[in-house]
Z-matrix of the N, CA and C atoms (Angstrom, degrees):
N
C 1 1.449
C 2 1.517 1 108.04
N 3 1.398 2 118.46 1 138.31
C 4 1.619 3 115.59 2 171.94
C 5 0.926 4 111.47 3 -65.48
N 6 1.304 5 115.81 4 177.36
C 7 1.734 6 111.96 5 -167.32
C 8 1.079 7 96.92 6 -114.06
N 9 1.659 8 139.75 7 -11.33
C 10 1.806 9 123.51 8 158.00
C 11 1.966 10 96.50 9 -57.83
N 12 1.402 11 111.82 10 -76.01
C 13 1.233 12 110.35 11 174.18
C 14 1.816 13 114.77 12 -24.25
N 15 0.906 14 120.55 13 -56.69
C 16 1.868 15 124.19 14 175.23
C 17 1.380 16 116.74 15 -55.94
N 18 1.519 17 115.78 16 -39.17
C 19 1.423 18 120.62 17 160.46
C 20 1.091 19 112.10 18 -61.70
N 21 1.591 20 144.34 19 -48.41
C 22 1.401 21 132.11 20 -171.47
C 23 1.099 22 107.05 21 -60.25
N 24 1.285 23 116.25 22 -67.25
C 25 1.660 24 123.90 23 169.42
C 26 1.397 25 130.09 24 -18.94
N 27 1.795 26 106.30 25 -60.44
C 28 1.414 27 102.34 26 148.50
C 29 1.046 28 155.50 27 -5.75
N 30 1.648 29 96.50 28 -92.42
C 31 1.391 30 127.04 29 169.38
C 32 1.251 31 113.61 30 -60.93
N 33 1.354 32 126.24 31 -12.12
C 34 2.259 33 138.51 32 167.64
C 35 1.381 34 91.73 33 -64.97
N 36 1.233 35 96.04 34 -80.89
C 37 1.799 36 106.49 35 -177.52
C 38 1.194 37 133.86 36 -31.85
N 39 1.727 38 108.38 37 -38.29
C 40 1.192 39 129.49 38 -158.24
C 41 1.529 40 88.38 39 -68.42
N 42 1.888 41 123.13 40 -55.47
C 43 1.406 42 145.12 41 -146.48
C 44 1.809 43 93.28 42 -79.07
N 45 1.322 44 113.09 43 -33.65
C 46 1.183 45 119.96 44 -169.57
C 47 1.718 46 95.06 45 -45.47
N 48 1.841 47 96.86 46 -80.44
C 49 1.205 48 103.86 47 -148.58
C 50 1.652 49 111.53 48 -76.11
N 51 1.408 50 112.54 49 -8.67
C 52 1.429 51 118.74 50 148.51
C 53 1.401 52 128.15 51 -57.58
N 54 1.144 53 109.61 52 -20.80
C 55 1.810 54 129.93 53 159.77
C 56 1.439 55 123.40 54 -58.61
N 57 1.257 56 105.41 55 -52.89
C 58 1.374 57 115.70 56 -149.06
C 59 1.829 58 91.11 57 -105.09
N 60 1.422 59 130.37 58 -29.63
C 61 1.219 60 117.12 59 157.50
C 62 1.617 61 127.33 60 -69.92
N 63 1.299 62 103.90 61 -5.63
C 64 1.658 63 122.59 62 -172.49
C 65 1.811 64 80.16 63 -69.00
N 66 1.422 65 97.12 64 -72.91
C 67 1.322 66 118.02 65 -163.46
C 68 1.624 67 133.60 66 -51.35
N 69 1.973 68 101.77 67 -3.01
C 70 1.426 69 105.21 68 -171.37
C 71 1.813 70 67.55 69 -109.39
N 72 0.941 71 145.16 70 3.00
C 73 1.630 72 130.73 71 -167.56
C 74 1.301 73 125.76 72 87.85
N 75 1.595 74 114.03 73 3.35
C 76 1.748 75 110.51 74 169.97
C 77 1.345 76 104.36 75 -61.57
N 78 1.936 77 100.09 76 164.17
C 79 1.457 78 97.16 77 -165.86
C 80 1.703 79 91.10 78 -100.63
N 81 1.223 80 121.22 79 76.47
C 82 1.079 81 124.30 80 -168.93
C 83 1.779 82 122.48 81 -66.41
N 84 1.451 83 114.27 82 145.10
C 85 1.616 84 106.18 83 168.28
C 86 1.288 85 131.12 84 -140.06
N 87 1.269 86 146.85 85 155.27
C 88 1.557 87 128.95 86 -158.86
C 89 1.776 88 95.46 87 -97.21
N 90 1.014 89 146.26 88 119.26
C 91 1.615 90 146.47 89 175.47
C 92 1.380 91 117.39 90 -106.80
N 93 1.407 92 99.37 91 4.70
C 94 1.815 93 98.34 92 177.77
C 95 2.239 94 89.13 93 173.82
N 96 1.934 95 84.38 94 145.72
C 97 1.639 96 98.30 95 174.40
C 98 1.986 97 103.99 96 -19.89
N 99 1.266 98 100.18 97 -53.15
C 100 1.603 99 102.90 98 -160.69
C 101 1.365 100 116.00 99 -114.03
N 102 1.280 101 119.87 100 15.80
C 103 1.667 102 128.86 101 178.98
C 104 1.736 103 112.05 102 -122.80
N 105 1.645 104 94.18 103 137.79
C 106 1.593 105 85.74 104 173.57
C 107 2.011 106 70.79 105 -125.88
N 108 1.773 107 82.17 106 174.38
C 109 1.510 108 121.44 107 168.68
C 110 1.300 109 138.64 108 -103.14
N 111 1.104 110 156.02 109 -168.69
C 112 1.412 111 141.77 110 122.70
C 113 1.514 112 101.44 111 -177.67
N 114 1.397 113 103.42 112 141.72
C 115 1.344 114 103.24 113 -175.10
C 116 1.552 115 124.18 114 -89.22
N 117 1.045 116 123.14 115 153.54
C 118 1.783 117 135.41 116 -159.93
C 119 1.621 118 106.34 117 -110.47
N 120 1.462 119 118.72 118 149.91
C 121 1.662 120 125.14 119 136.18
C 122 1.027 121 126.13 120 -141.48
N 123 1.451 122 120.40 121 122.15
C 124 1.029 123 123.94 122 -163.01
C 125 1.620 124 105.02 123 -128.34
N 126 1.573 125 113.89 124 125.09
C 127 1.603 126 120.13 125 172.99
C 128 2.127 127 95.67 126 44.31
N 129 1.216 128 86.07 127 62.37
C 130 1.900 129 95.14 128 172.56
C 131 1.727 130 99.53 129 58.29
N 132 0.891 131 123.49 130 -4.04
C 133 1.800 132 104.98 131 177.33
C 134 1.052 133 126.00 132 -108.38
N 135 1.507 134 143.74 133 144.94
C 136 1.004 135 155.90 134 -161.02
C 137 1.482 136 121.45 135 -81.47
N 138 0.942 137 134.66 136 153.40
C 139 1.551 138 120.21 137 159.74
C 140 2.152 139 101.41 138 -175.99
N 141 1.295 140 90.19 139 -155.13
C 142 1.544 141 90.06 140 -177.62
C 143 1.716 142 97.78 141 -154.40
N 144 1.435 143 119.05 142 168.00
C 145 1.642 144 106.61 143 -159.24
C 146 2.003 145 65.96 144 -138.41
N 147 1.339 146 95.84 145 144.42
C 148 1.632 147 122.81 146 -169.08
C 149 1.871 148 98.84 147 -107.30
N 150 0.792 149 131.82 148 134.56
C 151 1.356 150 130.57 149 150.64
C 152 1.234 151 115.56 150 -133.37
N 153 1.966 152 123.32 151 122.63
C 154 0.912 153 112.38 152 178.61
C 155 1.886 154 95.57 153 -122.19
N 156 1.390 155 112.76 154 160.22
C 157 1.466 156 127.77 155 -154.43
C 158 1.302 157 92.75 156 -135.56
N 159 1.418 158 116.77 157 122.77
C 160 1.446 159 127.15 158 -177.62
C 161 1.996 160 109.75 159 -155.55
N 162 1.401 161 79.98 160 131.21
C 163 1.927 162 83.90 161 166.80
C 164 1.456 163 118.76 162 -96.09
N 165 1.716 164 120.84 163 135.60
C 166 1.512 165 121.77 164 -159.91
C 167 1.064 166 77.04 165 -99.53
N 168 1.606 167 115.37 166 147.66
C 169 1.738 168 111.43 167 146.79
C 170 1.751 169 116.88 168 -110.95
N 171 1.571 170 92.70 169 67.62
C 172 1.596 171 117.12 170 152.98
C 173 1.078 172 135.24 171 -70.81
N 174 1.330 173 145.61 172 127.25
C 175 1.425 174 124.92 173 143.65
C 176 1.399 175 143.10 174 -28.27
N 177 1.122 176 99.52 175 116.14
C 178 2.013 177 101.51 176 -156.13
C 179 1.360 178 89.84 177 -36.18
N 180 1.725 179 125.42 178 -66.01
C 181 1.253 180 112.63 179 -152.32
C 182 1.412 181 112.54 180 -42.86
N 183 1.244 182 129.55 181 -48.06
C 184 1.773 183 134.31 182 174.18
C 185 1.506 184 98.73 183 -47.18
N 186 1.324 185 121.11 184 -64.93
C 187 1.301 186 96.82 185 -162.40
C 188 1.526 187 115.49 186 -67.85
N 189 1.525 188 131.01 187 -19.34
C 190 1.232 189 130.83 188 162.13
C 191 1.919 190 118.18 189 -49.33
N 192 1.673 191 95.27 190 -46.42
C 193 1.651 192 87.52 191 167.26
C 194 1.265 193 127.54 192 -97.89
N 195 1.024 194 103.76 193 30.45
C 196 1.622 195 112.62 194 154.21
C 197 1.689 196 113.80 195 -65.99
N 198 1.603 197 88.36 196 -69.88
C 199 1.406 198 108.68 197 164.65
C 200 1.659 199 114.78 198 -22.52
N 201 1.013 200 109.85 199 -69.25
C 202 1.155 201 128.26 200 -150.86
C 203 2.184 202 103.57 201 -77.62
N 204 1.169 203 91.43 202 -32.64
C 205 1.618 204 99.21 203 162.80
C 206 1.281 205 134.69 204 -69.12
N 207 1.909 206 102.65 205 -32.72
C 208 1.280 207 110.39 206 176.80
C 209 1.515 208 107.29 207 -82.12
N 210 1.157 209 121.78 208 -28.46
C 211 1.738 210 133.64 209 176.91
C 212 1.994 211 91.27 210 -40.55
N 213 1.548 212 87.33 211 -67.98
C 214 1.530 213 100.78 212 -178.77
C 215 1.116 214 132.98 213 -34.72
N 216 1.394 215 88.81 214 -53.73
C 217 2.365 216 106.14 215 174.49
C 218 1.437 217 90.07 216 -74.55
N 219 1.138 218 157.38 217 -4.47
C 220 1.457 219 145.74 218 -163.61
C 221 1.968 220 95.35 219 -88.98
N 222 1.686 221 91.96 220 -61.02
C 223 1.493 222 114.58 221 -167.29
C 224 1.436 223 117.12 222 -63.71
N 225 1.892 224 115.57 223 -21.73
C 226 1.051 225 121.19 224 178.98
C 227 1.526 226 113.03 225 -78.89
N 228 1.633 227 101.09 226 -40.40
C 229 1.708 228 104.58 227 -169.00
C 230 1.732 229 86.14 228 -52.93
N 231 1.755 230 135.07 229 -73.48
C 232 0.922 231 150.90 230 -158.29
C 233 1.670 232 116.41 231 -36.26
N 234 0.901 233 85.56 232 -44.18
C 235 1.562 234 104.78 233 163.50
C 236 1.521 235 115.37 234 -68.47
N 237 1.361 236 127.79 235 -67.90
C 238 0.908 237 101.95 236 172.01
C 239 1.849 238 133.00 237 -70.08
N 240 0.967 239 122.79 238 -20.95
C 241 1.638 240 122.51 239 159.87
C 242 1.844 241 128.12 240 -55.76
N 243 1.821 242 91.05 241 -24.06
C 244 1.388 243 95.14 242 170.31
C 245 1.466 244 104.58 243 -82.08
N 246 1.654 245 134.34 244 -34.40
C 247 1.690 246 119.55 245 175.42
C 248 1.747 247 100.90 246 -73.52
N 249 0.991 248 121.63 247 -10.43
C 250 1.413 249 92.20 248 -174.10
C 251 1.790 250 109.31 249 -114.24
N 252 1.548 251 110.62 250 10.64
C 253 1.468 252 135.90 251 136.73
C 254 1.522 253 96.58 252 -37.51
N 255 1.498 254 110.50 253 -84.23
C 256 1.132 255 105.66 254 -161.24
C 257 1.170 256 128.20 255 -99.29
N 258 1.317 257 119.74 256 17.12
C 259 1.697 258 113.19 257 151.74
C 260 0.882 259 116.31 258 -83.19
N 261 1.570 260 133.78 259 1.32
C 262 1.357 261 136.71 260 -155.39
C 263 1.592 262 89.85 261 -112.58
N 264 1.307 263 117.61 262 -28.03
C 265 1.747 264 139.20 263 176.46
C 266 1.327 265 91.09 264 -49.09
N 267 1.815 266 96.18 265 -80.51
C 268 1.337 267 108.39 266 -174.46
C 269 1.720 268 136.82 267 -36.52
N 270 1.417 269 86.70 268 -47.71
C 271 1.973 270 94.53 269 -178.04
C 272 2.052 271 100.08 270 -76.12
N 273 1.032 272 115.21 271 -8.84
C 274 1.311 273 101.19 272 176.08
C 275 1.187 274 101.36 273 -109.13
N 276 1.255 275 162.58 274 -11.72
C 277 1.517 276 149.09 275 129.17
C 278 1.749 277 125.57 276 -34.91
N 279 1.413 278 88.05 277 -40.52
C 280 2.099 279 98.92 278 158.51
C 281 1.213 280 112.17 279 -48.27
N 282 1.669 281 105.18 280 -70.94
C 283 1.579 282 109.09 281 -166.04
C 284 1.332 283 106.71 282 -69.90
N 285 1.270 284 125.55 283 -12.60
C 286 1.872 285 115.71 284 -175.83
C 287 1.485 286 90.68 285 -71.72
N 288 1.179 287 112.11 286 -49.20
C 289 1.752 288 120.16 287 -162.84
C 290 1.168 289 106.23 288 -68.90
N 291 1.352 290 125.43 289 -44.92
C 292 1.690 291 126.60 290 164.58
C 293 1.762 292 122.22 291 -43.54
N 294 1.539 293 96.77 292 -42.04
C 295 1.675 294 111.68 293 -175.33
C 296 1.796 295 94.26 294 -84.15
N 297 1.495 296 122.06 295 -18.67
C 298 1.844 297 89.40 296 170.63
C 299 1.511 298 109.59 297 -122.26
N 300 1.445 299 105.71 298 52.73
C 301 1.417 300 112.77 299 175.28
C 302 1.617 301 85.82 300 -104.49
C-alpha cells in the first residue's frame, strides 16, 4: 500500500475507533496523527489505556502468520504453566505425605 494511501486509512481508523469509544462514554483524546487515549480505574488506581493505529506494509500472508504464531506462543506458555501446575501439585503432596509419616 502507498503510504499517502496508508495515511488515509489511518487517519479513517484512527476517527473510527475514536468514535466508537466517544460513543460507549470514554473520556477519550487524540495525542498523536494515530493515537487516541482514555483514562482507566481499576481496583482504586489510576492509569490511562494507549491506542496506537498503524498500517504494516506486509504481505498479508505474514501478517496472517503472525496471527497464527502468537495463537501458538499463547498455547505454549499455557501449556507450559499447566505442567508446572502440577509438579508443583505433585512435590507438595510428597512433602504433605512425608510430614505425616
Amino acid at each position: 500500500m502507498k503510504l499517502a494511501l496508508a495515511n488515509i486509512v489511518r487517519s479513517d481508523y484512527t476517527k473510527k475507533i475514536y468514535d466508537y469509544l466517544e460513543s460507549i462514554g470514554e473520556d477519550v483524546g487524540v495525542i498523536a496523527s494515530n493515537k487516541v487515549n482514555f483514562p482507566i480505574v481499576c481496583d482504586t488506581e489510576e492509569g490511562f489505556v494507549e491506542i496506537a493505529i498503524s498500517v504494516v506494509k506486509k504481505p498479508s500472508d505474514e501478517c496472517y502468520q503472525e496471527r497464527i504464531d502468537y495463537q501458538n506462543l499463547l498455547k505454549e506458555k499455557a501449556e507450559k504453566a499447566e505442567l508446572k501446575a502440577k509438579e508443583d501439585a505433585e512435590k507438595k503432596a510428597k512433602k504433605a505425605k512425608k510430614e505425616s509419616e
